[in-house]
C-alpha positions as protocol buffer text, in pm:
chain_id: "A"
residue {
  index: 1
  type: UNK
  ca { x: 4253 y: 3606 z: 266 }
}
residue {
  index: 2
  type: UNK
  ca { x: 3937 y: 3601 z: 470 }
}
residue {
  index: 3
  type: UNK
  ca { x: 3850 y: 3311 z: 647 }
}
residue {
  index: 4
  type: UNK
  ca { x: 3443 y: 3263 z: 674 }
}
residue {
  index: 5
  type: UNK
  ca { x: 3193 y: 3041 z: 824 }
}
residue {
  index: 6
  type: UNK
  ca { x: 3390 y: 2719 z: 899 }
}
residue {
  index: 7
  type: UNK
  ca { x: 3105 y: 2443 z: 711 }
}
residue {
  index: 8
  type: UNK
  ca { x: 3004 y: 2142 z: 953 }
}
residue {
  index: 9
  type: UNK
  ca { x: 3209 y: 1823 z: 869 }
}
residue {
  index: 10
  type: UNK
  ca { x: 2984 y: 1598 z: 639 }
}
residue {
  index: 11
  type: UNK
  ca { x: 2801 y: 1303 z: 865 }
}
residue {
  index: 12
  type: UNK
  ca { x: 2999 y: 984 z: 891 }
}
residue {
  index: 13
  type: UNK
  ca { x: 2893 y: 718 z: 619 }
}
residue {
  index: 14
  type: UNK
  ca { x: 2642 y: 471 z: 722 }
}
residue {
  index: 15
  type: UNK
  ca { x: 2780 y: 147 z: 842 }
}
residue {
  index: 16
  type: UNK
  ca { x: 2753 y: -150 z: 618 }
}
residue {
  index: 17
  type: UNK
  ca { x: 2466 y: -435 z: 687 }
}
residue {
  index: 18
  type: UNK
  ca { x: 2827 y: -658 z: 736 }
}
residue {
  index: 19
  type: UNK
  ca { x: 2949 y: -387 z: 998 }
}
residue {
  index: 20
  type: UNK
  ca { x: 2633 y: -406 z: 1183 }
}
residue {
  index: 21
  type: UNK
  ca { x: 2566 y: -822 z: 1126 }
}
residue {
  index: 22
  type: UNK
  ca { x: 2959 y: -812 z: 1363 }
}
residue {
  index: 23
  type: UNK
  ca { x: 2809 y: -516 z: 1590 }
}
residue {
  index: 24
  type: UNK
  ca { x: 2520 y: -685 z: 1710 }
}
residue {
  index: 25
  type: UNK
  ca { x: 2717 y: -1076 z: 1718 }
}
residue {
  index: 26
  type: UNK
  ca { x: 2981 y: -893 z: 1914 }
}
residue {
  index: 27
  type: UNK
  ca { x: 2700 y: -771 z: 2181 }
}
residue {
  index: 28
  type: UNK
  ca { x: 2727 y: -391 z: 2091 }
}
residue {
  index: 29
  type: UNK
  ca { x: 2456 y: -157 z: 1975 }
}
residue {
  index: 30
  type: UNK
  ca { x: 2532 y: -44 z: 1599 }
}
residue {
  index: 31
  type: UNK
  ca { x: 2575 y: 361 z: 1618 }
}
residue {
  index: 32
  type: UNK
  ca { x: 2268 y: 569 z: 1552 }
}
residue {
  index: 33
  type: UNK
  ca { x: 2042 y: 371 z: 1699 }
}
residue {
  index: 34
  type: UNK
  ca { x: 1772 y: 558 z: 1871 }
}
residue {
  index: 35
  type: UNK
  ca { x: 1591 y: 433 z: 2194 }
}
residue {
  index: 36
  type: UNK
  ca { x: 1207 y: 541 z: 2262 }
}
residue {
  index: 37
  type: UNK
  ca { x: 1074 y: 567 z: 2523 }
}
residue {
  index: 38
  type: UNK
  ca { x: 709 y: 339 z: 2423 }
}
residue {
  index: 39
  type: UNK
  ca { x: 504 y: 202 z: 2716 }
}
residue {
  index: 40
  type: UNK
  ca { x: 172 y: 73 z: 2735 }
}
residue {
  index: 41
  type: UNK
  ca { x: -128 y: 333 z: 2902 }
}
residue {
  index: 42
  type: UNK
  ca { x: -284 y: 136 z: 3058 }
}
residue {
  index: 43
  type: UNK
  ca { x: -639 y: 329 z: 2875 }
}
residue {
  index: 44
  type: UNK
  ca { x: -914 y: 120 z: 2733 }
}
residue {
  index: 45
  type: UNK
  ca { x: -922 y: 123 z: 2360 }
}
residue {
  index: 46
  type: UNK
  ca { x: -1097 y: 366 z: 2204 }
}
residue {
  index: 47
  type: UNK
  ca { x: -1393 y: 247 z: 1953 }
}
residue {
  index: 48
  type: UNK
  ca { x: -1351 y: 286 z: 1551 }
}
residue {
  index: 49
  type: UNK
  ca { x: -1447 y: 609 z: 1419 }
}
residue {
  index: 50
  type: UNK
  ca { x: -1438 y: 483 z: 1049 }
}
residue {
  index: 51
  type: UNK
  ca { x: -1738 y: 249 z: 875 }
}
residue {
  index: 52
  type: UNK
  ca { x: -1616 y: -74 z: 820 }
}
residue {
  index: 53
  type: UNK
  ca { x: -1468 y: -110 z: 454 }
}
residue {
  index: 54
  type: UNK
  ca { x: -1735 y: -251 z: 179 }
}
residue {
  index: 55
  type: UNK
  ca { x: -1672 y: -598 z: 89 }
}
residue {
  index: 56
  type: UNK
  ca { x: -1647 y: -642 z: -295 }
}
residue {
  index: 57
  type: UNK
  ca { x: -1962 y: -819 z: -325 }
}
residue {
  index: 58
  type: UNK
  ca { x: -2160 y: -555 z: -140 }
}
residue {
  index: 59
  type: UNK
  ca { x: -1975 y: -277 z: -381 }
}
residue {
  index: 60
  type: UNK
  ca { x: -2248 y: -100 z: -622 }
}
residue {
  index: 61
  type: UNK
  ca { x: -2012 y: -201 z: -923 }
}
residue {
  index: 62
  type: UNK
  ca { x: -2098 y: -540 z: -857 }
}
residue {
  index: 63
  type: UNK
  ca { x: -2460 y: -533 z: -961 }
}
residue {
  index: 64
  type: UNK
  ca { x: -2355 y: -435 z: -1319 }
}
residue {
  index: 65
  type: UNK
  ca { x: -2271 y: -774 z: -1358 }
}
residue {
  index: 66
  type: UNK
  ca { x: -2647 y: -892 z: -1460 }
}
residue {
  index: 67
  type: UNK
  ca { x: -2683 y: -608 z: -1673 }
}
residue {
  index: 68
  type: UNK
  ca { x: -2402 y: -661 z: -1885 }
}
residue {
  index: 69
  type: UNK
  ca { x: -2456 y: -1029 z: -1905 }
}
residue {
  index: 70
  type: UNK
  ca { x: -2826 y: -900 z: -2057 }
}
residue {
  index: 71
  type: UNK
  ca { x: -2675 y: -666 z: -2291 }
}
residue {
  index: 72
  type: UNK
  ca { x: -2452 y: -951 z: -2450 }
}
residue {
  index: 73
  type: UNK
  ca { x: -2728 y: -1194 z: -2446 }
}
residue {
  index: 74
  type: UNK
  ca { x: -2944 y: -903 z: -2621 }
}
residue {
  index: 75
  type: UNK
  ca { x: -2698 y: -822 z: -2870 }
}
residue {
  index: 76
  type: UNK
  ca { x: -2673 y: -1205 z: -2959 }
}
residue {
  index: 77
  type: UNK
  ca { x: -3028 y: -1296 z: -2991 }
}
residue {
  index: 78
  type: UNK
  ca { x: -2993 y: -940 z: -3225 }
}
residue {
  index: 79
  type: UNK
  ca { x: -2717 y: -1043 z: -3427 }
}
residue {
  index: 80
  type: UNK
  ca { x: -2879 y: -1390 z: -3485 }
}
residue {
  index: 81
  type: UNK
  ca { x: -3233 y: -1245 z: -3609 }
}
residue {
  index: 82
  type: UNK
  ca { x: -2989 y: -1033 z: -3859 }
}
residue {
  index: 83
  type: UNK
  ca { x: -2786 y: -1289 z: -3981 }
}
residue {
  index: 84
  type: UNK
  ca { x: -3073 y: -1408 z: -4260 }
}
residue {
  index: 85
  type: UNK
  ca { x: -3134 y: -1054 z: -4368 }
}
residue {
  index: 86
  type: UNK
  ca { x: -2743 y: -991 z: -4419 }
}
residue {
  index: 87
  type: UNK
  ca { x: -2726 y: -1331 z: -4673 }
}
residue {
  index: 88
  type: UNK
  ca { x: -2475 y: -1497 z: -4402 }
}
């Protein structure tokens, strides 16, 4: 019998949110948890590269509103000079 590669044990299961809820109650850090290091610069902001975002009533999609309220008023005042000429 050869013996190969022995494989890595599998990673130990994830604790329970109950496991961790007694952890952190009992004033210890649940395992896993990862520290970094985050501290403020001290720099000046930096200004926005990006355009501000387009409201919705500045978008261009907006202005098809009045054309599509025309377009149903059209076809209406159409469909009403019809109406004789199709014996309704």
């Amino acid at each position: 019998m050869e013996s190969g590669p022995v494989p890595p044990p599998p990673p130990p299961a994830a604790p329970s949110f109950a496991e961790v809820l007694r952890l952190i109650q009992n004033g210890q850090e649940p395992p896993g948890l990862r520290h970094p290091r985050a501290s403020p610069t001290g720099d000046s902001p930096t200004a926005s590269r990006l355009p501000p975002p387009t409201k919705p009533w500045e978008n261009r999609t907006a202005s098809a509103g009045p054309r599509i309220c025309f377009m149903l008023f059209y076809d209406l005042f159409i469909f009403a000079q019809l109406q004789p000429a199709l014996g309704a």
